[in-house]
LUMNU-72381 format. One record per atom (N, C-alpha, C): residue number from 1; residue in three letters; x, y, z. Coordinates in steps of 0.05 Angstrom, whole numbers. Atoms other than C-alpha are relative to their C-alpha. Layout:
<node><i>NUM</i><aa>ALA</aa><x>X</x><y>Y</y><z>Z</z></node>
...
END
This chain:
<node><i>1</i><aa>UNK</aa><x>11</x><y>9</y><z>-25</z></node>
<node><i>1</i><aa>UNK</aa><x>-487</x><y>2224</y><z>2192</z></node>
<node><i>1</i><aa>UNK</aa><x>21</x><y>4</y><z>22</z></node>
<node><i>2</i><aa>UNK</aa><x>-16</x><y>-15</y><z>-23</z></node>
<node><i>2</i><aa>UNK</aa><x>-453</x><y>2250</y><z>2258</z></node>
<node><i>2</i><aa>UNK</aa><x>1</x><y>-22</y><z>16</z></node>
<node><i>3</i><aa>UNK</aa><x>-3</x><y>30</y><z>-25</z></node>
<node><i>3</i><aa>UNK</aa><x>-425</x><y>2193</y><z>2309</z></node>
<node><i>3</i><aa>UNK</aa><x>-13</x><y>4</y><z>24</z></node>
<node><i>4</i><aa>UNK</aa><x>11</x><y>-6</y><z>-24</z></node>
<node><i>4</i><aa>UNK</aa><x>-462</x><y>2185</y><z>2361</z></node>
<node><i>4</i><aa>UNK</aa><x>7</x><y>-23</y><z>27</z></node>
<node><i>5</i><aa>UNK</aa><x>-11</x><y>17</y><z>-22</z></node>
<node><i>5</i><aa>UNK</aa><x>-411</x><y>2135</y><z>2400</z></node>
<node><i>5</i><aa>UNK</aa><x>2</x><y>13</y><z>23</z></node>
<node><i>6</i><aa>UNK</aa><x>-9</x><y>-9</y><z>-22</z></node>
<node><i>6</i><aa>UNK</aa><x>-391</x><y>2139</y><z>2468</z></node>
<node><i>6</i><aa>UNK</aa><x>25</x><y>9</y><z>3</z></node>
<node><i>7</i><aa>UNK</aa><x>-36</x><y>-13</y><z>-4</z></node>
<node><i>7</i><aa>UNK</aa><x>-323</x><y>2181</y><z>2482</z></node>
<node><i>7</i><aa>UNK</aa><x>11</x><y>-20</y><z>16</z></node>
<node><i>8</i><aa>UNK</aa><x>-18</x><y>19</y><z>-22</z></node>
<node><i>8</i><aa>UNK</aa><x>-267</x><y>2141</y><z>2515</z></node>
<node><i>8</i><aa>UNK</aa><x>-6</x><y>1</y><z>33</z></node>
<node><i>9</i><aa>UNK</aa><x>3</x><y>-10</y><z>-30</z></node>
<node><i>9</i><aa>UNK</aa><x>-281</x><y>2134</y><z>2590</z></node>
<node><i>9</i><aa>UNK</aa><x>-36</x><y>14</y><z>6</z></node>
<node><i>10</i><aa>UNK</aa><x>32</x><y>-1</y><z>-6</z></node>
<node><i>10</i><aa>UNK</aa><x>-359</x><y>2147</y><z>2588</z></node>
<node><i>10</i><aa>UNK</aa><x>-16</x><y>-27</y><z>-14</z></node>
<node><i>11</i><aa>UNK</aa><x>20</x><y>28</y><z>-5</z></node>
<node><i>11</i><aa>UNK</aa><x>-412</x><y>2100</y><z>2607</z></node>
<node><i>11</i><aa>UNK</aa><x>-24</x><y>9</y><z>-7</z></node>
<node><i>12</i><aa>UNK</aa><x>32</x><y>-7</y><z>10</z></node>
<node><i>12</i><aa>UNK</aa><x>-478</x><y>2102</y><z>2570</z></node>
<node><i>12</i><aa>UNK</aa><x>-26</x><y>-26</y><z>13</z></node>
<node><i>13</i><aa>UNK</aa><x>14</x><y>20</y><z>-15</z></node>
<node><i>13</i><aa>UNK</aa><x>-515</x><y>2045</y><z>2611</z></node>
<node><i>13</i><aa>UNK</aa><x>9</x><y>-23</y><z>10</z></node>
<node><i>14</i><aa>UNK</aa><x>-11</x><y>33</y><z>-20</z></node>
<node><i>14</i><aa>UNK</aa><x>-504</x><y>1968</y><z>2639</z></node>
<node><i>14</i><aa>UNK</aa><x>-3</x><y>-1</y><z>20</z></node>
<node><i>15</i><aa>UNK</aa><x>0</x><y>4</y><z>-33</z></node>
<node><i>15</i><aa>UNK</aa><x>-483</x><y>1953</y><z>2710</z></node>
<node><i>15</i><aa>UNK</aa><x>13</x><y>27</y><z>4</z></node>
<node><i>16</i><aa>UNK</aa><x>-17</x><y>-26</y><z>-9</z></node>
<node><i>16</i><aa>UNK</aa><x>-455</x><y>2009</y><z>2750</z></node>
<node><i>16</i><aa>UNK</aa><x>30</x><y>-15</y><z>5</z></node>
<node><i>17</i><aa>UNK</aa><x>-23</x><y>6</y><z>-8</z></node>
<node><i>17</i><aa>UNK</aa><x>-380</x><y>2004</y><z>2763</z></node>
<node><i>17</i><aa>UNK</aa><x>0</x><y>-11</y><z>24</z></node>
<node><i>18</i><aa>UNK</aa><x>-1</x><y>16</y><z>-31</z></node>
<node><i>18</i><aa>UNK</aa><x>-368</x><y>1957</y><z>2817</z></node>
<node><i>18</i><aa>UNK</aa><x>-23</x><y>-26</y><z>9</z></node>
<node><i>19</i><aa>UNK</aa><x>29</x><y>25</y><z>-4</z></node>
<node><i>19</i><aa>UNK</aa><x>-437</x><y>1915</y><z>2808</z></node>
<node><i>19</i><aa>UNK</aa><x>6</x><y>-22</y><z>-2</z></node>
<node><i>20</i><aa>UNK</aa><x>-3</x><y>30</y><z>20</z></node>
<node><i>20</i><aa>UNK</aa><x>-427</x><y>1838</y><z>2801</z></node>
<node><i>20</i><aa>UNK</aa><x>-15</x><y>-10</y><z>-19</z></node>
<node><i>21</i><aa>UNK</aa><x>9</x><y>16</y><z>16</z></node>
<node><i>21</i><aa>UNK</aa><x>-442</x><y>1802</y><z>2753</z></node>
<node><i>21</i><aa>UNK</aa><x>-23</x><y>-18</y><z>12</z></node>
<node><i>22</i><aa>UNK</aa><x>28</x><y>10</y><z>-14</z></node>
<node><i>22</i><aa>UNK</aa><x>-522</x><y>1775</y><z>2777</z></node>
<node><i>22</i><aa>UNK</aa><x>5</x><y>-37</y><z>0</z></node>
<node><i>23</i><aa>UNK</aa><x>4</x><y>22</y><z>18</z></node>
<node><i>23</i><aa>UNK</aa><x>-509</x><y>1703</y><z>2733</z></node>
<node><i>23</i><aa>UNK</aa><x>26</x><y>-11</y><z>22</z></node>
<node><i>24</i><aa>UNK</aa><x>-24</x><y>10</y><z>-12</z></node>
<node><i>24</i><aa>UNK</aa><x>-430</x><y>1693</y><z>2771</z></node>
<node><i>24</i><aa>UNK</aa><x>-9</x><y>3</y><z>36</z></node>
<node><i>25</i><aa>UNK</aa><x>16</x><y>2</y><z>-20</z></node>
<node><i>25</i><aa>UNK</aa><x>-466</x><y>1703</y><z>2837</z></node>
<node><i>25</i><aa>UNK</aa><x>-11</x><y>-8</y><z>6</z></node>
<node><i>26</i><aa>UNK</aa><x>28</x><y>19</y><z>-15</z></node>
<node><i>26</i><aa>UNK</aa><x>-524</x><y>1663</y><z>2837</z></node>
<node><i>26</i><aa>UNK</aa><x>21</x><y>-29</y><z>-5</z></node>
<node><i>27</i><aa>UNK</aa><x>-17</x><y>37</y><z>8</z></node>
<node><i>27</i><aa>UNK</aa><x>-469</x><y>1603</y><z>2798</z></node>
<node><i>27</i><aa>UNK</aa><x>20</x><y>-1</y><z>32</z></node>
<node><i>28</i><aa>UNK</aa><x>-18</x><y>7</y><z>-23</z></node>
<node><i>28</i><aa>UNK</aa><x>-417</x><y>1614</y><z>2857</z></node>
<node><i>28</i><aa>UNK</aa><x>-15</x><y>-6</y><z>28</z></node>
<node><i>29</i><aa>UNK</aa><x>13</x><y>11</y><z>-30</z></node>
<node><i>29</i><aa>UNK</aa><x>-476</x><y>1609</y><z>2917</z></node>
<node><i>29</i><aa>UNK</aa><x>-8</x><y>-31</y><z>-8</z></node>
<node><i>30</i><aa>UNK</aa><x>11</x><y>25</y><z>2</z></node>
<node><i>30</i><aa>UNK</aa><x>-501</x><y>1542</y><z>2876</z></node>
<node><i>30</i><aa>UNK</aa><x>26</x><y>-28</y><z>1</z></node>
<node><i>31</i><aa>UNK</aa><x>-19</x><y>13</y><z>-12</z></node>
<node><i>31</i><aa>UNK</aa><x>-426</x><y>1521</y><z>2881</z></node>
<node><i>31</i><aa>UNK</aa><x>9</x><y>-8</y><z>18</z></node>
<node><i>32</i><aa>UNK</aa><x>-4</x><y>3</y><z>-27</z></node>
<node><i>32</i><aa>UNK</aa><x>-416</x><y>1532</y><z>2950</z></node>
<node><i>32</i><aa>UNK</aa><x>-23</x><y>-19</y><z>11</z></node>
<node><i>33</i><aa>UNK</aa><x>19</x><y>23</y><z>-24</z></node>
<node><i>33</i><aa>UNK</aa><x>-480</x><y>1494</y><z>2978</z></node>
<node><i>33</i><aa>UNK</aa><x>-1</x><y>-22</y><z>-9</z></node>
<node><i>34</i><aa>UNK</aa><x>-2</x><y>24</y><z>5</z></node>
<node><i>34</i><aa>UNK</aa><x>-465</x><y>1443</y><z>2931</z></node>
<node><i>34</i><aa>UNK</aa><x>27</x><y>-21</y><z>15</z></node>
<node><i>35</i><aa>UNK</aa><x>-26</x><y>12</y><z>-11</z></node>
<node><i>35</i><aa>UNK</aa><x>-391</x><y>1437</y><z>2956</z></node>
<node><i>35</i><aa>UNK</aa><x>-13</x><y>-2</y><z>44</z></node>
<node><i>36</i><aa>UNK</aa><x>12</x><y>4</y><z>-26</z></node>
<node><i>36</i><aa>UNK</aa><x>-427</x><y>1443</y><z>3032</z></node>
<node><i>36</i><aa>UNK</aa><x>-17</x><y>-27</y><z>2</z></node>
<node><i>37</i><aa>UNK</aa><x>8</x><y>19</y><z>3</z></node>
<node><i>37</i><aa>UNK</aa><x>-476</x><y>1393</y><z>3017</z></node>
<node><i>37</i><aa>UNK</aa><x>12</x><y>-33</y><z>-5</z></node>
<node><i>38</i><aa>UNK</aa><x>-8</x><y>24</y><z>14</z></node>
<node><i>38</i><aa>UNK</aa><x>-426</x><y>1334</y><z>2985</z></node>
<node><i>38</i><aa>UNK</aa><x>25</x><y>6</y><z>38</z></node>
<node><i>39</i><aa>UNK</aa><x>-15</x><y>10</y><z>-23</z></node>
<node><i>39</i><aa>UNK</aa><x>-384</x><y>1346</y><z>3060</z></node>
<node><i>39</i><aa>UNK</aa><x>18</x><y>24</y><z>3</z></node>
<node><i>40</i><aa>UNK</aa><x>-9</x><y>-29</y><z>11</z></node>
<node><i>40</i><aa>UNK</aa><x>-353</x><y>1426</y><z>3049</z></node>
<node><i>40</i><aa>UNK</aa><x>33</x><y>-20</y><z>4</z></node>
<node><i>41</i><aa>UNK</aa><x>-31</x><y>6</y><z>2</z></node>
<node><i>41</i><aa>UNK</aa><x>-270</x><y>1406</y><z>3074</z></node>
<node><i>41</i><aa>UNK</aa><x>4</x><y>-21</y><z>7</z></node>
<node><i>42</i><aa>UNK</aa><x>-7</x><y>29</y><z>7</z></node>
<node><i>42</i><aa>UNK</aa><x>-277</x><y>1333</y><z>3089</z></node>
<node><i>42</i><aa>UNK</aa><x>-4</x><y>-4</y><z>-32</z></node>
<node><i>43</i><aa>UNK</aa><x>5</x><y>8</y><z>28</z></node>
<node><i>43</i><aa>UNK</aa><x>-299</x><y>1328</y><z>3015</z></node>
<node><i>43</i><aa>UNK</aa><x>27</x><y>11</y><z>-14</z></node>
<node><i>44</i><aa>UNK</aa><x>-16</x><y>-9</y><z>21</z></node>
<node><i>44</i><aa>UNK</aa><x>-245</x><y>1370</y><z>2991</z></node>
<node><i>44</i><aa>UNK</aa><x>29</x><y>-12</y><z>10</z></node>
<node><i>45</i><aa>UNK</aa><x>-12</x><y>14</y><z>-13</z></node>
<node><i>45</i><aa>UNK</aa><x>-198</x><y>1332</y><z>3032</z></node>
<node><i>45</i><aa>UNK</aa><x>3</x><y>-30</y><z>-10</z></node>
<node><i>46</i><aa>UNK</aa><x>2</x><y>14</y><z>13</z></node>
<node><i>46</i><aa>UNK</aa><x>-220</x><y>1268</y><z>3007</z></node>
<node><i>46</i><aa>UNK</aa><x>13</x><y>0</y><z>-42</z></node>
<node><i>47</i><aa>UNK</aa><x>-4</x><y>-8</y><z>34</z></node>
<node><i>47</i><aa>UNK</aa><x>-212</x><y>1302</y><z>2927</z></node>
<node><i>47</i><aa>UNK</aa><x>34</x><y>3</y><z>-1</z></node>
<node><i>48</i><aa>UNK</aa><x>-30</x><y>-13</y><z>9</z></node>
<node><i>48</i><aa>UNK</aa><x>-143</x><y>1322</y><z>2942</z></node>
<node><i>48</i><aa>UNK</aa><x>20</x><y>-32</y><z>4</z></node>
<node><i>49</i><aa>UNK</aa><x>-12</x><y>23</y><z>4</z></node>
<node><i>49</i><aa>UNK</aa><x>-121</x><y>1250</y><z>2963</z></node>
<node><i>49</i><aa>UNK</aa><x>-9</x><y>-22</y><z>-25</z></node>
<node><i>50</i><aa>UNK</aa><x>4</x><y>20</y><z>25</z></node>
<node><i>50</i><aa>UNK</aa><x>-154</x><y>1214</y><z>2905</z></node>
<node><i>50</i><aa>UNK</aa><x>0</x><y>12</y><z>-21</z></node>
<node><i>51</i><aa>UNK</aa><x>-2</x><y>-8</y><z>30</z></node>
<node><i>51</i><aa>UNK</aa><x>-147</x><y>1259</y><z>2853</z></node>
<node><i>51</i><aa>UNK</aa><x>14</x><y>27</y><z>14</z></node>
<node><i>52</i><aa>UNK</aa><x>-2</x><y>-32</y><z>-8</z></node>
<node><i>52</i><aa>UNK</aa><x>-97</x><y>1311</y><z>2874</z></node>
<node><i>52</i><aa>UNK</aa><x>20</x><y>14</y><z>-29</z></node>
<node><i>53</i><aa>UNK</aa><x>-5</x><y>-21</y><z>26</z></node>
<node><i>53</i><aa>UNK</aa><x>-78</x><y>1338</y><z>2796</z></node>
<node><i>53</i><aa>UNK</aa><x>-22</x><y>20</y><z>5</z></node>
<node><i>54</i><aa>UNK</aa><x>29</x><y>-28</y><z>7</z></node>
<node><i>54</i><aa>UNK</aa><x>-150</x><y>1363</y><z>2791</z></node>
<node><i>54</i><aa>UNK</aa><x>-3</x><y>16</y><z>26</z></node>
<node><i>55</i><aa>UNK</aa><x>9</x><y>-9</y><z>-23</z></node>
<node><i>55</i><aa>UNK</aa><x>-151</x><y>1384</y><z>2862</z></node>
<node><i>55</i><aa>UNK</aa><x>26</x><y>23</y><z>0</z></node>
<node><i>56</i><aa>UNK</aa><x>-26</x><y>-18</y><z>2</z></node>
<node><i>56</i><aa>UNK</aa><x>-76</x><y>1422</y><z>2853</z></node>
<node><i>56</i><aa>UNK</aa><x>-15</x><y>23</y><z>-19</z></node>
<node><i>57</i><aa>UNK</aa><x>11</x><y>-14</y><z>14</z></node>
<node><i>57</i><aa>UNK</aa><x>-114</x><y>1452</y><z>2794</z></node>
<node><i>57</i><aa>UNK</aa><x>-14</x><y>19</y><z>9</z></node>
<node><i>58</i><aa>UNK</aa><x>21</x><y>-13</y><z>-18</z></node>
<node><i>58</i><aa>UNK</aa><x>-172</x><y>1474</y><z>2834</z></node>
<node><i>58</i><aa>UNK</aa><x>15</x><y>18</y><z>19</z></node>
<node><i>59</i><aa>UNK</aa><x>-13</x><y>-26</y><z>-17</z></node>
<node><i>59</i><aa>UNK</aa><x>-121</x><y>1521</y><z>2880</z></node>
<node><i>59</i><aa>UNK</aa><x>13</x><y>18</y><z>-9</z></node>
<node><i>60</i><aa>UNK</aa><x>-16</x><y>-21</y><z>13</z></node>
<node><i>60</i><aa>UNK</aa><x>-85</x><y>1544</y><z>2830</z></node>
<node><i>60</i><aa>UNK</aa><x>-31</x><y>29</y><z>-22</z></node>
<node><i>61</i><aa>UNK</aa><x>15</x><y>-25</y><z>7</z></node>
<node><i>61</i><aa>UNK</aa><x>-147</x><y>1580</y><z>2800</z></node>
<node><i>61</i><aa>UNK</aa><x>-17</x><y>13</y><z>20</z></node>
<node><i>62</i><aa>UNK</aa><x>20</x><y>-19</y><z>-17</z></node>
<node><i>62</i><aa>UNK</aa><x>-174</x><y>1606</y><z>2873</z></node>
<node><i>62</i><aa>UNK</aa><x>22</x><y>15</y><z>19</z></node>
<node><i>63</i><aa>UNK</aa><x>-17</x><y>-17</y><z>-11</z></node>
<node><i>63</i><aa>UNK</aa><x>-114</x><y>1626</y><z>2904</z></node>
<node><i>63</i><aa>UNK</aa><x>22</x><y>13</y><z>-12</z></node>
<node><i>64</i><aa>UNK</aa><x>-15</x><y>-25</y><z>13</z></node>
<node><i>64</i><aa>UNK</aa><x>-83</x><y>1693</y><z>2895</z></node>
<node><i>64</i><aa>UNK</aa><x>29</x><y>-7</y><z>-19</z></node>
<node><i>65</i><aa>UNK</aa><x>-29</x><y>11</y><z>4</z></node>
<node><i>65</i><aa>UNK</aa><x>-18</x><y>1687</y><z>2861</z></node>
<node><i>65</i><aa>UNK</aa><x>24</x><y>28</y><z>1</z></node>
<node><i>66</i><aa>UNK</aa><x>-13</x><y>-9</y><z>-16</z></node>
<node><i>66</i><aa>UNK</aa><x>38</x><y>1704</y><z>2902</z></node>
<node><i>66</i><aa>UNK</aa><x>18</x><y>33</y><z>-9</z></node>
<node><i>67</i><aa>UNK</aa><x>-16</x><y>-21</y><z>7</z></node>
<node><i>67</i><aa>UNK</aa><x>75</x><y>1776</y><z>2883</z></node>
<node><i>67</i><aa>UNK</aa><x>11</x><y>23</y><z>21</z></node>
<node><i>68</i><aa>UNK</aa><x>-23</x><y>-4</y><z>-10</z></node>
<node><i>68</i><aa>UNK</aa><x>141</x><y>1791</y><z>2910</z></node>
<node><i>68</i><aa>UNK</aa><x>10</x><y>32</y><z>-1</z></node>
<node><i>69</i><aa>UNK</aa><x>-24</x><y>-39</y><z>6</z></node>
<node><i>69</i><aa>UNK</aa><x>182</x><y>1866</y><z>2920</z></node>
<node><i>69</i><aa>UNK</aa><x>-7</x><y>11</y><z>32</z></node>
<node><i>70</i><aa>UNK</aa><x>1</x><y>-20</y><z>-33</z></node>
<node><i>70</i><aa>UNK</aa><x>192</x><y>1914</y><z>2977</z></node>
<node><i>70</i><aa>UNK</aa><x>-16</x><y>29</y><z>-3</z></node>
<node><i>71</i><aa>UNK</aa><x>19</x><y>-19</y><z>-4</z></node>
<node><i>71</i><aa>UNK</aa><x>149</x><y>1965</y><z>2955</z></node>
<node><i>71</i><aa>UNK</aa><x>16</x><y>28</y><z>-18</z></node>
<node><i>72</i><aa>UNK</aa><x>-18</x><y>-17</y><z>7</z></node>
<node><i>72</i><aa>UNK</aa><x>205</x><y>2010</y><z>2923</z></node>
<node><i>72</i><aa>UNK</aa><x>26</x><y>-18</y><z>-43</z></node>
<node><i>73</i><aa>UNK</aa><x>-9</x><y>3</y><z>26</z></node>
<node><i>73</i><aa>UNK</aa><x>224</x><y>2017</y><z>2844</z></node>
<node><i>73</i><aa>UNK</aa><x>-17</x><y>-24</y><z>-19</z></node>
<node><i>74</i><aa>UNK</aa><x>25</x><y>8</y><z>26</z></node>
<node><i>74</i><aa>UNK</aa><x>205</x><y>1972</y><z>2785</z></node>
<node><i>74</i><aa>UNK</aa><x>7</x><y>-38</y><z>20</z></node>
<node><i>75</i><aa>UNK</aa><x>9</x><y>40</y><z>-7</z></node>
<node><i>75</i><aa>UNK</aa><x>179</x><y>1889</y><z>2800</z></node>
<node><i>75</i><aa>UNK</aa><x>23</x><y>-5</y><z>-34</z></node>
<node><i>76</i><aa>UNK</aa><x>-6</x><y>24</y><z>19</z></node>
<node><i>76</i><aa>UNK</aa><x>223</x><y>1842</y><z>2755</z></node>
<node><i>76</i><aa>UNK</aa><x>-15</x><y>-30</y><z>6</z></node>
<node><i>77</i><aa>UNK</aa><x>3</x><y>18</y><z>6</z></node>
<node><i>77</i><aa>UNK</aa><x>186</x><y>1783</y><z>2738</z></node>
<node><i>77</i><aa>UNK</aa><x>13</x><y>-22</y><z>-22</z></node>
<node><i>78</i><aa>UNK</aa><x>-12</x><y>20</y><z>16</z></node>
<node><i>78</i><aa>UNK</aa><x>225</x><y>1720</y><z>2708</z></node>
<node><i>78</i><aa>UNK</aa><x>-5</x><y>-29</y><z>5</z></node>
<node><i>79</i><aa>UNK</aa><x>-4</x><y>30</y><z>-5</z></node>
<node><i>79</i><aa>UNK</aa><x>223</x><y>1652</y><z>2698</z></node>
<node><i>79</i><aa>UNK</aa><x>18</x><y>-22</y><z>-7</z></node>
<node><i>80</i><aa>UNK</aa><x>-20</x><y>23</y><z>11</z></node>
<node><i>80</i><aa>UNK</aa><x>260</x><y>1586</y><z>2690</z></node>
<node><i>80</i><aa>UNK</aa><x>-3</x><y>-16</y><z>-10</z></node>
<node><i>81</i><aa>UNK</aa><x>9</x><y>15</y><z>14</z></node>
<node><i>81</i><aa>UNK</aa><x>265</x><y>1541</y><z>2645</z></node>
<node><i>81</i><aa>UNK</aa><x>12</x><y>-26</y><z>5</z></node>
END
């Protein structure tokens, strides 16, 4: 029987490249009008003074994370212990 997979780098159906995800789109609009509805940045304002672990949390998975260099040769990344 002869393979009849797909070669590396070819697409035989799904979303097209670039499509979102339908399911992470409709969850992130029912996020937002919920976070609008409960008070949008007085509420998150309020979350960060009474609970600001989970609210530190909450930025660290929406904002970018930061990466450093001048544009020229290789990035070293290190950390400290």
């Amino acid at each position: 029987m002869a393979g009849g997979g797909a070669k590396p780098g070819e697409r035989r159906g799904g979303r097209q490249k670039g499509t979102p995800n339908k399911i992470n789109g409709e969850l992130k609009e029912m996020i937002l009008k919920a976070l609008n509805d409960a008070g949008g940045a007085k509420y998150l304002q309020k979350q960060a003074n009474e609970t600001p672990a989970a609210f530190l949390t909450l930025l660290g998975k929406v904002l970018p994370l930061p990466i450093g260099g001048e544009g020229k040769g290789k990035l070293t990344v290190s950390w400290e212990n």
